[in-house]
MDAnalysis code that builds the backbone (N, CA, C; Angstrom):
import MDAnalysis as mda
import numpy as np

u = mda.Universe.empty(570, n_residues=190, atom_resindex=np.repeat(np.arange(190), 3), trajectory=True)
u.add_TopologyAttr("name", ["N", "CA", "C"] * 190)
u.add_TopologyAttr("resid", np.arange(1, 191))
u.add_TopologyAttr("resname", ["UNK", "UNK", "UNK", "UNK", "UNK", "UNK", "UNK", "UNK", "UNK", "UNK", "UNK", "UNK", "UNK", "UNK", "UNK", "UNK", "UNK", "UNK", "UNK", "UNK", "UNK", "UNK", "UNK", "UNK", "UNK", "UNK", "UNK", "UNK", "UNK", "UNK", "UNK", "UNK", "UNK", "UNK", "UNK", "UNK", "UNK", "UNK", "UNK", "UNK", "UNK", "UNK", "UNK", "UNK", "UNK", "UNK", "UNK", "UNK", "UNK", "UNK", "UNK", "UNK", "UNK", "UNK", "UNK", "UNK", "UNK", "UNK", "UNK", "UNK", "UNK", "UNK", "UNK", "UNK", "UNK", "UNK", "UNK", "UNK", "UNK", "UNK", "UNK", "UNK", "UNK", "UNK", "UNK", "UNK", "UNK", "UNK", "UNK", "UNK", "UNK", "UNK", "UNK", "UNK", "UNK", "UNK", "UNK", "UNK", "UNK", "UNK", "UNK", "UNK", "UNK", "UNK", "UNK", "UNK", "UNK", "UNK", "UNK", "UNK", "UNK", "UNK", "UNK", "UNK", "UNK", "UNK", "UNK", "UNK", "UNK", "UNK", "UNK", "UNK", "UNK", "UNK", "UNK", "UNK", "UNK", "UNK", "UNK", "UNK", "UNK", "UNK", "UNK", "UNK", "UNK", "UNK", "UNK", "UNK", "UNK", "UNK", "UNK", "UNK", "UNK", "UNK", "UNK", "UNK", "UNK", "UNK", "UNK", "UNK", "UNK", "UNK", "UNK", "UNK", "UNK", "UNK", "UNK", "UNK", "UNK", "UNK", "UNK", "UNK", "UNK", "UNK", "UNK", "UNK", "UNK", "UNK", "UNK", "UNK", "UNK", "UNK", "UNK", "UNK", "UNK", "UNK", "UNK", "UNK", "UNK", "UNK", "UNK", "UNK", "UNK", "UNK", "UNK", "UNK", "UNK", "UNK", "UNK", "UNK", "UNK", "UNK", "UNK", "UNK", "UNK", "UNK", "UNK", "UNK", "UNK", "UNK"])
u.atoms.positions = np.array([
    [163.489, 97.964, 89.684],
    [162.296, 98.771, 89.458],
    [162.050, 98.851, 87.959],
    [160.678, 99.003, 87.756],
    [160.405, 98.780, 86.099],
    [160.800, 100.192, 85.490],
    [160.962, 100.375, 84.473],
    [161.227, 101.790, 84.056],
    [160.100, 101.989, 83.400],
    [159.644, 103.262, 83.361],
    [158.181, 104.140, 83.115],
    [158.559, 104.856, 81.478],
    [157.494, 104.554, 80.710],
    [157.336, 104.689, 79.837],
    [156.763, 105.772, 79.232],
    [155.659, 106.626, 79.899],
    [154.915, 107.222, 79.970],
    [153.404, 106.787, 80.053],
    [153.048, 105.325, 80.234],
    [151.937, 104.739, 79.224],
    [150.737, 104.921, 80.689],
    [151.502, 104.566, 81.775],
    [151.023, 104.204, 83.154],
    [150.763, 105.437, 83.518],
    [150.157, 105.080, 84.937],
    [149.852, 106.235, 86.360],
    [151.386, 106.828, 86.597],
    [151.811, 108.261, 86.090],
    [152.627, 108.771, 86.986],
    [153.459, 108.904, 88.214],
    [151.478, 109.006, 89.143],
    [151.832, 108.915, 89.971],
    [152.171, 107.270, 91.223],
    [151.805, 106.576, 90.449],
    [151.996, 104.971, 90.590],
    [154.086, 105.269, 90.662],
    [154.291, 105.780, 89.555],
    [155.934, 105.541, 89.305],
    [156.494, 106.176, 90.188],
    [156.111, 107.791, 90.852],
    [156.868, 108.024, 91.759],
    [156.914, 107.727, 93.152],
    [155.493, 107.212, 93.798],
    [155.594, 106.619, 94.938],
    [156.081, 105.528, 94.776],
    [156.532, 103.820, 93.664],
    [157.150, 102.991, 93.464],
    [159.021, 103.527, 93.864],
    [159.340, 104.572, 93.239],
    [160.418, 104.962, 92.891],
    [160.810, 105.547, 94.142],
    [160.018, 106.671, 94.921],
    [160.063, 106.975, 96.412],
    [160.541, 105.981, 97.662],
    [160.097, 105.105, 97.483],
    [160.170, 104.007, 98.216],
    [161.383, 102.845, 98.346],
    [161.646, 102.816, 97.028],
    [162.918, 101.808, 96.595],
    [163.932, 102.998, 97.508],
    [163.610, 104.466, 96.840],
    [165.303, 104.858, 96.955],
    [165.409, 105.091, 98.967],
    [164.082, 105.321, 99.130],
    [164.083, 105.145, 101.017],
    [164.494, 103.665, 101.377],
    [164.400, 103.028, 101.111],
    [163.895, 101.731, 101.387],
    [165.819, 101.174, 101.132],
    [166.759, 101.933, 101.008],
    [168.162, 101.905, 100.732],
    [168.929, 101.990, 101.742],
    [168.534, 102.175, 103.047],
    [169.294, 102.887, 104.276],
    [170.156, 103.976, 104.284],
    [169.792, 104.509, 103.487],
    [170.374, 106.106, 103.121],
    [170.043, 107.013, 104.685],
    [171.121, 107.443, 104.893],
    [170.837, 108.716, 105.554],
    [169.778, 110.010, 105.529],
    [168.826, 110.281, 106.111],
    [168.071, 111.412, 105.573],
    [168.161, 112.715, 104.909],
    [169.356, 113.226, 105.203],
    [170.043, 114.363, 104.358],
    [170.188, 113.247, 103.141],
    [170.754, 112.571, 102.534],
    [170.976, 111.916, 101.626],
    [169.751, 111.501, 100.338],
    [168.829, 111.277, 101.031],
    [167.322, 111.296, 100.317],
    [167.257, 111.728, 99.008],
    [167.252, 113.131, 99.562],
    [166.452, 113.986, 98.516],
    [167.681, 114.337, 97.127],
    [168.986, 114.301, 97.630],
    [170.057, 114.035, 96.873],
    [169.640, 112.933, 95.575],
    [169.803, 112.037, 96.626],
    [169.639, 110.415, 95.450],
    [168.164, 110.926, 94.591],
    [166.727, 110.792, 95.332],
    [166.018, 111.091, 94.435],
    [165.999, 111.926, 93.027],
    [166.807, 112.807, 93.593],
    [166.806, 113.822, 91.779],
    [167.657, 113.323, 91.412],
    [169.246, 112.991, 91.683],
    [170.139, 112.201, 90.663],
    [169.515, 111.083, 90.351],
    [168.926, 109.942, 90.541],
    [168.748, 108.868, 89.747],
    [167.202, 108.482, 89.079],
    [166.424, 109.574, 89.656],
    [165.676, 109.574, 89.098],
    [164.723, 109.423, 87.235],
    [166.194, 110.116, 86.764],
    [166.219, 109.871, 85.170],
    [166.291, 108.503, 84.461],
    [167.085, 107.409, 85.517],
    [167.541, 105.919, 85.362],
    [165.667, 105.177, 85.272],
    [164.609, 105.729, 85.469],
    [163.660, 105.214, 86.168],
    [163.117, 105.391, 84.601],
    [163.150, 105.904, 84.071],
    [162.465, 106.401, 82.859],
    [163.001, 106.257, 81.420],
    [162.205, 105.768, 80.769],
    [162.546, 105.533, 79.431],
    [161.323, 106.021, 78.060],
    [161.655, 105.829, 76.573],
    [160.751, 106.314, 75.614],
    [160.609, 107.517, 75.865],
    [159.110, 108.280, 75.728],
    [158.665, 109.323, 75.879],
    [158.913, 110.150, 76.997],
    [159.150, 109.280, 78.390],
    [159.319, 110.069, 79.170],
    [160.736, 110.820, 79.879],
    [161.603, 109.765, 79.075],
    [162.861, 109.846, 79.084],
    [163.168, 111.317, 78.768],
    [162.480, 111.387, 77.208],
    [163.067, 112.324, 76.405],
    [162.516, 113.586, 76.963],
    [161.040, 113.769, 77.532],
    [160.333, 114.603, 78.806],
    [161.717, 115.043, 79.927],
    [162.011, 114.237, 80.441],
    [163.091, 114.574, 81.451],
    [164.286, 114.956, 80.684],
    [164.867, 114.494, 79.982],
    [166.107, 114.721, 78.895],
    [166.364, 116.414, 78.819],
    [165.015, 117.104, 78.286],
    [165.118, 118.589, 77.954],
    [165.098, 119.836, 79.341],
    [165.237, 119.320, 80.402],
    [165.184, 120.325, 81.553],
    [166.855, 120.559, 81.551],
    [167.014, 121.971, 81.509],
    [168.274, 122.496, 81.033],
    [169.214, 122.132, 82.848],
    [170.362, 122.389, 82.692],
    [171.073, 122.423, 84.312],
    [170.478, 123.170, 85.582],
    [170.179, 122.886, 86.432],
    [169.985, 124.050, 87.537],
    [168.065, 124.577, 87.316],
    [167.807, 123.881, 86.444],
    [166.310, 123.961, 86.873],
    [165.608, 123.142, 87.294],
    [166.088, 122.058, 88.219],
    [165.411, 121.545, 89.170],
    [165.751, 121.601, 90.811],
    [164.863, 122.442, 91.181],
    [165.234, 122.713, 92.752],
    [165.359, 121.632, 94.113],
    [163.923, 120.930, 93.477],
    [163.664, 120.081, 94.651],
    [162.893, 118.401, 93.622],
    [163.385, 117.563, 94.192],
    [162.214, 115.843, 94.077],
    [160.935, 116.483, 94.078],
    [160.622, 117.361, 94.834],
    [159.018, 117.522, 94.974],
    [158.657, 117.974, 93.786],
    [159.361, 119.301, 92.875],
    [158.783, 120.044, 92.327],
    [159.077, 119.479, 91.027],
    [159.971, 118.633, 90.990],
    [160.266, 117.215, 89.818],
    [158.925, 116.721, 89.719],
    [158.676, 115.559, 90.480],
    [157.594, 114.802, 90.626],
    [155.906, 115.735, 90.565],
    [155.951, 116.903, 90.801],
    [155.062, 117.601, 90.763],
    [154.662, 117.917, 89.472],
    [155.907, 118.192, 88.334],
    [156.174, 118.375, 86.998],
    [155.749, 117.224, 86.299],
    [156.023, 116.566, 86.822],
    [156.289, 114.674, 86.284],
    [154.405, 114.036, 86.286],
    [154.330, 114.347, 87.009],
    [152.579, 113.684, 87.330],
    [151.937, 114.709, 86.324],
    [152.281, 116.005, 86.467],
    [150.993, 116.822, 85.471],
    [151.421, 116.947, 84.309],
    [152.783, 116.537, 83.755],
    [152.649, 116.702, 82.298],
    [153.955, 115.827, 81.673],
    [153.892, 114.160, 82.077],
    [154.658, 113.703, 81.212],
    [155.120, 113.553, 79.636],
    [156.208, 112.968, 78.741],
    [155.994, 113.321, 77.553],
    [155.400, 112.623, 77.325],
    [154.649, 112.658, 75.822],
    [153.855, 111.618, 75.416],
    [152.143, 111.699, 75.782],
    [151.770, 111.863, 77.325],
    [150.540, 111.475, 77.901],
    [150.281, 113.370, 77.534],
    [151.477, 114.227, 77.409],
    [150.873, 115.404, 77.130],
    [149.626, 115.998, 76.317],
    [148.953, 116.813, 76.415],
    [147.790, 116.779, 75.751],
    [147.702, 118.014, 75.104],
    [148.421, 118.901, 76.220],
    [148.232, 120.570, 75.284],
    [149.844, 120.761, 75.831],
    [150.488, 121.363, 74.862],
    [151.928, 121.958, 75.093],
    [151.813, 123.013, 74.960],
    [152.719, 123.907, 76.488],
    [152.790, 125.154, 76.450],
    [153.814, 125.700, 74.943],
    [153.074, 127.096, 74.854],
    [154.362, 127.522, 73.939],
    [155.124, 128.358, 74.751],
    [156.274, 128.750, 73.966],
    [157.718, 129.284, 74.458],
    [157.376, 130.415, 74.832],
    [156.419, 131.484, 74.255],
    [155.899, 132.204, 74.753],
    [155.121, 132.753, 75.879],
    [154.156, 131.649, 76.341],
    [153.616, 131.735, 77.497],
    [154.467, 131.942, 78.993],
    [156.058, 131.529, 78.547],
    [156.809, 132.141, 79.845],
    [157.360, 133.523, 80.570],
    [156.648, 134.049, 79.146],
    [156.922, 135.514, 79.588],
    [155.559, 136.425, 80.200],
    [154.563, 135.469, 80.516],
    [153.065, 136.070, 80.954],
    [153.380, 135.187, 82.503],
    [154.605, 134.931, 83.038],
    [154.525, 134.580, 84.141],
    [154.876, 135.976, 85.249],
    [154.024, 136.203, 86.158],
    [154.458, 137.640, 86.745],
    [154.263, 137.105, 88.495],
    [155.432, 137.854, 89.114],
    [155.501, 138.005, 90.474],
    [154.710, 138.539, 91.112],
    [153.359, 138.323, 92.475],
    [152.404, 138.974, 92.582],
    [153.396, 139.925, 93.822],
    [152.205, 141.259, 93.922],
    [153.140, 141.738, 94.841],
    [153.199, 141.246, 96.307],
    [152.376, 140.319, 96.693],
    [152.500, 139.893, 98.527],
    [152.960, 138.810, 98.255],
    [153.331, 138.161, 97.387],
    [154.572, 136.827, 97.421],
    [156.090, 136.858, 97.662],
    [156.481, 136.152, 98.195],
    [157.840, 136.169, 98.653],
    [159.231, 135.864, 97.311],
    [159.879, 135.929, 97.244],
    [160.920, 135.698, 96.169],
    [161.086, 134.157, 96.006],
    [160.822, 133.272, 97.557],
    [160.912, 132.185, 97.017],
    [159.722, 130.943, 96.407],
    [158.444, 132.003, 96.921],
    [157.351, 131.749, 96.459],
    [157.328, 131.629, 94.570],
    [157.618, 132.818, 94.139],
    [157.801, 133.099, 92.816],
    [159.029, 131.772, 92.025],
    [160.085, 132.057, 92.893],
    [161.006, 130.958, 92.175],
    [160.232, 129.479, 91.218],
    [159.385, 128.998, 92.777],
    [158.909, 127.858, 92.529],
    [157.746, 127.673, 91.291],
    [157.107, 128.757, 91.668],
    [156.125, 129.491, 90.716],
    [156.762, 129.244, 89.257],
    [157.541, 129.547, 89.244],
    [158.444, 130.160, 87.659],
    [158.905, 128.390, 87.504],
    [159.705, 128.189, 87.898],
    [160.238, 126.899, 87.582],
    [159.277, 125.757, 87.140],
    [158.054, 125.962, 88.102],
    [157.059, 124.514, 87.560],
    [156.621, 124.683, 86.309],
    [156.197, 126.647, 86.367],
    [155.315, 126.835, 84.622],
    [156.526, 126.480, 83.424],
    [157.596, 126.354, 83.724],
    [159.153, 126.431, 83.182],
    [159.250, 125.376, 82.425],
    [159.035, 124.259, 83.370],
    [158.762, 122.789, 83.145],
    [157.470, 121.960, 82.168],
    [156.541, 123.118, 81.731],
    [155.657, 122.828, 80.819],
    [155.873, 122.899, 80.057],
    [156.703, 124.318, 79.252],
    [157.465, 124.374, 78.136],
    [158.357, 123.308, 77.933],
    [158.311, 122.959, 76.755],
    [159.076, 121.585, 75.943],
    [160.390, 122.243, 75.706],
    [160.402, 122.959, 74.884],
    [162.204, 123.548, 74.767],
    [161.676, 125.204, 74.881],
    [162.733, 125.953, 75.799],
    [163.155, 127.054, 75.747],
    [164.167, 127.607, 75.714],
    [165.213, 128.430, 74.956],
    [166.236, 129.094, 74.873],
    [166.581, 129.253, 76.322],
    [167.727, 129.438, 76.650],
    [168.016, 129.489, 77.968],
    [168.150, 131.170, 77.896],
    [168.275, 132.129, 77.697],
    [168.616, 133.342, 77.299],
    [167.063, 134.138, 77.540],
    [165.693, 133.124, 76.956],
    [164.363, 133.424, 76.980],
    [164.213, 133.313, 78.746],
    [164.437, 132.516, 79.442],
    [164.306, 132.143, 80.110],
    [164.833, 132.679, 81.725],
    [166.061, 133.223, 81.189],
    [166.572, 134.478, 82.115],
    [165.402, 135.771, 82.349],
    [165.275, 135.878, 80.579],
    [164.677, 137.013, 80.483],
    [163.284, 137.111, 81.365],
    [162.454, 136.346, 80.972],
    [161.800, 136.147, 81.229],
    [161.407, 135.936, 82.786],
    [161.916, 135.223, 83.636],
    [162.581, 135.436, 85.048],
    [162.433, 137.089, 85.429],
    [163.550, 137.437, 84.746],
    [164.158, 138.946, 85.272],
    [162.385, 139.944, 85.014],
    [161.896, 139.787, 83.771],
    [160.953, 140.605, 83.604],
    [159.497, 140.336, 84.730],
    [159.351, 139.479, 84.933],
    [158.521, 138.228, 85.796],
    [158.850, 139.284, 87.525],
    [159.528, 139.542, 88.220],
    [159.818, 139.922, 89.228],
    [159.316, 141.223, 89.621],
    [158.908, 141.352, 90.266],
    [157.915, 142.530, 90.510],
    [159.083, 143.181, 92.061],
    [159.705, 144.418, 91.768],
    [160.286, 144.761, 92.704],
    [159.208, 145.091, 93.810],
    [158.394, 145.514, 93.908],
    [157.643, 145.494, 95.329],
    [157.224, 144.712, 95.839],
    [157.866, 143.404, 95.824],
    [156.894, 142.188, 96.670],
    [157.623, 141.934, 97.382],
    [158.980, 142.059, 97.504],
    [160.015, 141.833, 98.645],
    [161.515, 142.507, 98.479],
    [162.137, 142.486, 99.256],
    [163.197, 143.700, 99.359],
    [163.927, 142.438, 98.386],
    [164.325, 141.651, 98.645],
    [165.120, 140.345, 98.122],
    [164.493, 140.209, 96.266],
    [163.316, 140.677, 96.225],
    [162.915, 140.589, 94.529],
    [163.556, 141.873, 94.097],
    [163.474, 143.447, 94.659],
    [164.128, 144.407, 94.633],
    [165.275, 144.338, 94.011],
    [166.044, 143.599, 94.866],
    [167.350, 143.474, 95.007],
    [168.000, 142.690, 93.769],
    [167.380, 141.190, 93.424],
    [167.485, 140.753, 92.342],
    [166.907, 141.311, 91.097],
    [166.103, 142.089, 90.823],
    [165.718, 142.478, 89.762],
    [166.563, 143.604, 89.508],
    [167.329, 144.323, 90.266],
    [168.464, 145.473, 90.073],
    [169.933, 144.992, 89.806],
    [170.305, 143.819, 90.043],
    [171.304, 142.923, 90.148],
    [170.900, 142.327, 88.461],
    [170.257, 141.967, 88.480],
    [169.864, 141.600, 87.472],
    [169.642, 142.219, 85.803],
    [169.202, 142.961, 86.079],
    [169.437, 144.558, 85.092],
    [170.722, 144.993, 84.995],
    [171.391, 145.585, 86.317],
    [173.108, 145.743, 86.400],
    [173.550, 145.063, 85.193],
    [173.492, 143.774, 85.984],
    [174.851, 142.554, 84.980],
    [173.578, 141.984, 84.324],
    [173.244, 142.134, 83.112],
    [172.352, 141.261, 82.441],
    [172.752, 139.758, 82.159],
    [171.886, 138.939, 83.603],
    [171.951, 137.282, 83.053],
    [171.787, 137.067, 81.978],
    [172.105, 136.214, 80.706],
    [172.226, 135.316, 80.032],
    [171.950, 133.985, 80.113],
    [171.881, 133.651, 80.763],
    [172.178, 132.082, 81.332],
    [170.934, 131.379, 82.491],
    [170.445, 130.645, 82.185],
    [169.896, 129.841, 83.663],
    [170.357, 129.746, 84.515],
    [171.750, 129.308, 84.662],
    [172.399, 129.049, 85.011],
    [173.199, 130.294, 86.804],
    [173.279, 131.522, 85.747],
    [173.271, 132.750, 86.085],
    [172.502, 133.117, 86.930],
    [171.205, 132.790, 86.392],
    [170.054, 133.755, 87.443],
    [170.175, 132.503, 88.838],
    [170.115, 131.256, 88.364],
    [169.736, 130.467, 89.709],
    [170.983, 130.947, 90.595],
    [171.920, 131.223, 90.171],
    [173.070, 131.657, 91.225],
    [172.353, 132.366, 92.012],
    [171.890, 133.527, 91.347],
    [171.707, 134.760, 91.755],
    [170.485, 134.836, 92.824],
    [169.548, 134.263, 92.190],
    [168.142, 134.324, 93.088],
    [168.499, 133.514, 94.351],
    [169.236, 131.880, 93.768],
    [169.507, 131.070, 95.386],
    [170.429, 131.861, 96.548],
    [170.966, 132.654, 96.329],
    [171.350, 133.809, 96.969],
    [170.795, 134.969, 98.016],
    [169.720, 135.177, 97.029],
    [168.933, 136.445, 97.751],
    [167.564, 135.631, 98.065],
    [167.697, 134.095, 97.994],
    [166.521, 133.658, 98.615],
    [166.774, 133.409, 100.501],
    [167.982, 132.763, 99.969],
    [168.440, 132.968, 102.138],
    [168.995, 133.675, 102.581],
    [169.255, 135.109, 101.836],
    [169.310, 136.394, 102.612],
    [167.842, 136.896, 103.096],
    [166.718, 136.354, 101.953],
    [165.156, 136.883, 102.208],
    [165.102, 135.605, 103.518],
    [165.333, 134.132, 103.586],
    [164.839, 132.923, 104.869],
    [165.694, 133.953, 106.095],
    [166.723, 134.594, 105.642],
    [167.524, 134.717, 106.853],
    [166.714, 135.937, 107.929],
    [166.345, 137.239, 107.255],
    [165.193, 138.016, 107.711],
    [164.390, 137.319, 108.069],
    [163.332, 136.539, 107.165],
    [162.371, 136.095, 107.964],
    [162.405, 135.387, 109.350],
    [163.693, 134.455, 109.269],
    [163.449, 133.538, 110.484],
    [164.395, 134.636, 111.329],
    [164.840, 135.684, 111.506],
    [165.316, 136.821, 112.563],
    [164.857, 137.618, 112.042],
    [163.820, 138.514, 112.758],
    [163.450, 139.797, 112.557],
    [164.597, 140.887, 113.274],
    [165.159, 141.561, 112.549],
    [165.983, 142.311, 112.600],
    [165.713, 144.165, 113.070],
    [164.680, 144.488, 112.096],
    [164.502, 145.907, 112.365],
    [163.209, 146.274, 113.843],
    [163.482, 147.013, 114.140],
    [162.884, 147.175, 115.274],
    [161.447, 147.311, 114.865],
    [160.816, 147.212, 113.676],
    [159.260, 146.988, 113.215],
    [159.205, 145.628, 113.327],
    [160.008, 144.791, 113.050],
    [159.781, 142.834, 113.514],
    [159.916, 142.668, 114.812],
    [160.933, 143.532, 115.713],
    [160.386, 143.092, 116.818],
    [159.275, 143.411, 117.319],
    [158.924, 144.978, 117.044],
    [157.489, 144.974, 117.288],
    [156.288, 144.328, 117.528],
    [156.149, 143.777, 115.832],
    [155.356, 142.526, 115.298],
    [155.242, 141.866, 116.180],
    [156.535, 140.844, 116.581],
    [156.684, 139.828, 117.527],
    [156.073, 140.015, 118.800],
    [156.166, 141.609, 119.390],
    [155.831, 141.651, 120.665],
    [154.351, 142.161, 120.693],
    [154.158, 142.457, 119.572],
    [152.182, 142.722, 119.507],
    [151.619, 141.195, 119.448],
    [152.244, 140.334, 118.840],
    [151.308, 138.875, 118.752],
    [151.408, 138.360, 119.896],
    [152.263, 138.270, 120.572],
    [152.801, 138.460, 121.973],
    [151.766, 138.960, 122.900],
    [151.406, 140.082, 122.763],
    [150.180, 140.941, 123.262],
    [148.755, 140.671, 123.476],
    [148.667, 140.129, 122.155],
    [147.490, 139.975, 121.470],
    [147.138, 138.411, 121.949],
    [148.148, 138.063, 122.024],
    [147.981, 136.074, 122.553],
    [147.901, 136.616, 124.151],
    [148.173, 137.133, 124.985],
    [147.654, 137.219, 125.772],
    [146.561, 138.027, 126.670],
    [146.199, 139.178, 125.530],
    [144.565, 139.282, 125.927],
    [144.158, 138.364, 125.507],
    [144.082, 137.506, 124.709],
    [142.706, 136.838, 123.853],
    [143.122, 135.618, 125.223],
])
């Protein structure tokens, strides 16, 4: 595969690059593995050095890579966020904790270099305890033991994100079963 420079279609490189690493007889759990590890091998010059600066543990998913990757390679960049603008990132209150994560991480990825320390902070301040018991929870956890680290918070949030999947996909308190048994209801008048 050719390695990407920045000069080309983006998105030309990651469906090229998508394809090779499917196109391997890899197992499907295995996929999305390979895609983010070798993905860096694909890239060189400007865009290299683009991928080079994403600190440990801030890339969640291939998608939200490649999502990063198409809207703001190095080089083809046109306006660079400043370091500042990561602290005007805020948790709305009817979003979920893992809604926000993703939220935070892509605007994360615009910034060229950020202190990792800014970046906690910024996180922690970003979280709006009323949007979910699981943002609650991390933003008090969070305050408690003051993160430092990227590193730190992703512990922390990947944590209280599938304690928040684990509620959702079992409704637990007798107001979810409710829920369940009014749509229930409601699907069968209508």
């Amino acid at each position: 595969m050719p390695k990407y420079d920045g000069t080309l279609d983006p998105q030309e490189n990651i469906t090229t690059y998508t394809m090779v690493v499917k196109g391997n007889d890899l197992a499907p759990h295995e996929i999305e593995s390979v895609l983010l590890m070798k993905f860096g091998e694909t890239l060189t010059k400007g865009a290299l050095t683009w991928y080079s600066i994403f600190p440990e543990h801030s890339i969640d998913s291939f998608e939200m890579l490649a999502d990063s990757f198409i809207k703001a390679p190095a080089g083809a960049r046109k306006v660079q966020a400043q370091n500042s603008d990561i602290f005007r990132i805020a948790q709305r209150e009817s979003k979920l904790l893992r809604e926000f994560v993703t939220r935070f991480q892509k605007e994360r990825m615009l910034v060229l270099v950020i202190p990792d320390e800014w970046a906690a902070e910024a996180f922690t301040k970003g979280l709006n305890p009323r949007s979910s018991d699981a943002s609650r929870k991390l933003k008090e956890s969070l305050f408690e033991f003051q993160a430092t680290t990227w590193a730190d918070v992703h512990n922390r949030y990947d944590s209280k994100i599938r304690i928040e999947d684990d509620q959702l996909s079992f409704p637990v308190s007798a107001k979810g079963w409710d829920r369940e048994k009014n749509k229930e209801k409601s699907k069968d008048d209508f």
